[in-house]
N, C-alpha and C positions, 0 to 999 in steps of 0.2 A: 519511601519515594520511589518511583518507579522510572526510570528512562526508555523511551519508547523513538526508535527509528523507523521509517520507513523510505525506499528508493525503487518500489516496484515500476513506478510509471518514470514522466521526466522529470518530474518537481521530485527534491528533495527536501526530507521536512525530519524532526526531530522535536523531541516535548521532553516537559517533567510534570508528572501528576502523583499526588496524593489527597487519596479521602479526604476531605475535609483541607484540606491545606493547599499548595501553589499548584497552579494547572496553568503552564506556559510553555507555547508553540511556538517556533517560525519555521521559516520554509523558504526552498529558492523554487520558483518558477520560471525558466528559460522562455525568453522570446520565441514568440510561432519561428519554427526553422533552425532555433537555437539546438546546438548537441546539449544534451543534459552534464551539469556539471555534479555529478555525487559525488567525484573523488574529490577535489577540491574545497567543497562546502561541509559538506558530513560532519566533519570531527570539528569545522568552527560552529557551525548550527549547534553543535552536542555542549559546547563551552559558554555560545550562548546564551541557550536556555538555563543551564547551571547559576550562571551569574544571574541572571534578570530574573531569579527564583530565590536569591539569595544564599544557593546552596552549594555544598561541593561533592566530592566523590563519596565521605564519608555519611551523607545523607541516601542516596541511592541503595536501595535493598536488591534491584533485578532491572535486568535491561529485558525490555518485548521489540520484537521484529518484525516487520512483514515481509512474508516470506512468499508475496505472490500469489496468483499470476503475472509476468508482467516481461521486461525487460530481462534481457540475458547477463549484458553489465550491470547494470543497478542491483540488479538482486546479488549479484557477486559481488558486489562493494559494499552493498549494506550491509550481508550477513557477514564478510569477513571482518568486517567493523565490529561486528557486534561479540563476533566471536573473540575477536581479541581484546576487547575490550573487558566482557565476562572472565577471560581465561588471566588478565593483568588485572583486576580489580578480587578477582574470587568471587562472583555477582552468580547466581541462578543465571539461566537465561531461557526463555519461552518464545517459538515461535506463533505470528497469527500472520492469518488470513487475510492480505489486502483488500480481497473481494467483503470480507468480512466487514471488515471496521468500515469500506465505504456506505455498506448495505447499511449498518446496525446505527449509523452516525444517521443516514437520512432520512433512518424509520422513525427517528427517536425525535426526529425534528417535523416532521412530518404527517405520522400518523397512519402512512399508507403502507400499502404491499410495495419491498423494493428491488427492483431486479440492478446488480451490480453491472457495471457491462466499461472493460478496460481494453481499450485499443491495442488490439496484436499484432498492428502493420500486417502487412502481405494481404491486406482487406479481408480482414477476418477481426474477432474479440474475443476476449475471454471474460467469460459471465457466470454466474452463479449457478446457472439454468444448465448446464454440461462441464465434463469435467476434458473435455480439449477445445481446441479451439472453433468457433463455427463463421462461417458467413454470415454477414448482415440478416439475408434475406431468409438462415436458418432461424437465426436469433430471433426474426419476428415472425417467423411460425411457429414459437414456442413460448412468447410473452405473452403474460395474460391481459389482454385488454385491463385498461385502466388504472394498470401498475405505472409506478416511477421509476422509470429509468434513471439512472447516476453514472458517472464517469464519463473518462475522454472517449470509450468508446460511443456514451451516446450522445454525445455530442456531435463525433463524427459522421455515425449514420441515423442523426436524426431524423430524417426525410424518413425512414426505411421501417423506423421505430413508431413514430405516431403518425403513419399511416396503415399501421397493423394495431392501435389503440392505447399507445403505451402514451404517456404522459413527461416529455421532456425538458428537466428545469431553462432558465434564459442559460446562455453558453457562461456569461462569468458567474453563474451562482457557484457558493462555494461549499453545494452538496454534491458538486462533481470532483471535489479535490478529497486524495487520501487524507484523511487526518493524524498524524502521530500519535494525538493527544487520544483519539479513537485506538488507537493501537496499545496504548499505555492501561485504558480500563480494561481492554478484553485480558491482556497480557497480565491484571491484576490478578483474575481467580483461574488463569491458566495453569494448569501441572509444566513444570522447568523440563525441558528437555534435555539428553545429555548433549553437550556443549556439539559434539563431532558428528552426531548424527542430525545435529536441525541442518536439512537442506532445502533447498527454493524447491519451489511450485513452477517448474519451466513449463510444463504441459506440450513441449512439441521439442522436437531435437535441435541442437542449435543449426546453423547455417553451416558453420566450419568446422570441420572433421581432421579427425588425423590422418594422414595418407597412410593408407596399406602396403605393409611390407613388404616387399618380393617372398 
C-alpha cells in the first residue's frame, strides 16, 4: 500500500492506493480567500484515509509526495511531513511531480493533449510547458491550440487560455484538483529517493531573504 500526499497548491489532500485493493482520497479545499490550512489537516487527512481503508501503518510499504511546483509553505509542510514520517515509520520515500499527476490524471480521463497549468500568484503560473514561471499571455503563446488546459492556474486565466485555442474544463470540474491518489500511482513505480535530498520544485526564489551581514 502506498501513501501518497500532496500540498503544492491550496487544497490539501492525502490517499492510500494499492493495485488491486483500497484506493481512498480526501482532501481540504479552503474557501475562495481562505489561507490554505496544510499544517493543520495533513496528518488528520493521512489518519483518515488509513482508517476509511481499513488499514494501519503496518500496511503502508512507501509514502510519494508532490514536490511541486507550487506554494512555498505547502510544499514545506508536505515534504517535512513526509520526511518525518518516512524517517519514524523506516518507509522508502519518492518524490513526484504535481504538474505531473495533474497532467497524467486528465489525460487518462480525457483522452486529449494536457497542458498542466498551477497558479504562481504574482500573475504568472507554473506549467508543464517551462521550467520557471511565465505570464498568462507567455503561457498562451506556447499552448498548442486545442490542448486541455487543467488547474487553478487555468482557471485563473481562462479568458487568456481559450482565446489562444486551449480547451478549459467548467471552473468546479475536478480535473483541475491535484489528486493524491494520482500522486500514489506515479509514486508506485518511481525509484525512492534519499529521504534528505527530496527537495520542492520552488522554481523562483522566495519573497523573504535573509538580511546580509555587515
Amino acid at each position: 500500500m502506498i501513501l501518497g500526499l500532496d500540498t503544492a497548491t491550496s487544497a490539501t489532500t492525502a490517499a492510500v492506493y494499492a493495485p488491486g485493493g483500497p484506493e481512498v482520497e480526501r482532501r481540504d479545499d479552503p474557501e475562495p480567500g481562505a489561507r490554505p490550512a496544510h499544517a493543520g489537516r495533513l496528518l488528520r487527512l493521512v489518519e483518515d484515509v488509513l482508517g476509511e481503508a481499513g488499514a494501519s501503518w503496518d500496511d503502508v510499504e512507501r509514502i510519494a509526495v508532490g514536490i511541486g511546483p507550487g506554494g512555498f509553505t505547502g510544499l514545506r509542510i508536505g515534504i517535512a511531513t513526509a520526511r518525518g514520517l518516512a524517517q519514524t515509520r523506516g518507509l522508502p520515500l519518492v518524490g513526484v511531480s504535481t504538474l505531473e499527476a495533474l497532467a497524467s490524471a486528465a489525460r487518462a480521463e480525457s483522452g486529449r493533449e494536457v497542458v498542466a497549468v498551477i497558479d504562481a500568484r504574482r500573475g504568472e503560473v507554473f506549467t508543464s510547458l517551462a521550467d520557471a514561471p511565465l505570464a498568462p499571455e507567455e503561457l498562451a503563446a506556447r499552448i498548442p491550440p486545442g490542448a486541455l488546459a487543467v488547474g487553478d492556474g487555468a482557471v485563473r486565466f481562462r479568458d487568456e487560455l481559450e482565446q489562444a485555442g486551449a480547451l478549459v474544463p467548467v471552473d468546479g470540474s475536478g480535473l483541475h484538483r491535484v489528486s493524491a491518489l494520482q500522486v500514489c500511482r506515479l509514486g508506485a513505480t518511481a525509484d525512492p529517493a534519499d529521504r534528505d535530498a527530496l527537495l520542492p520544485d520552488y522554481r523562483r526564489e522566495p519573497d523573504a531573504k535573509p538580511p546580509r551581514l555587515p
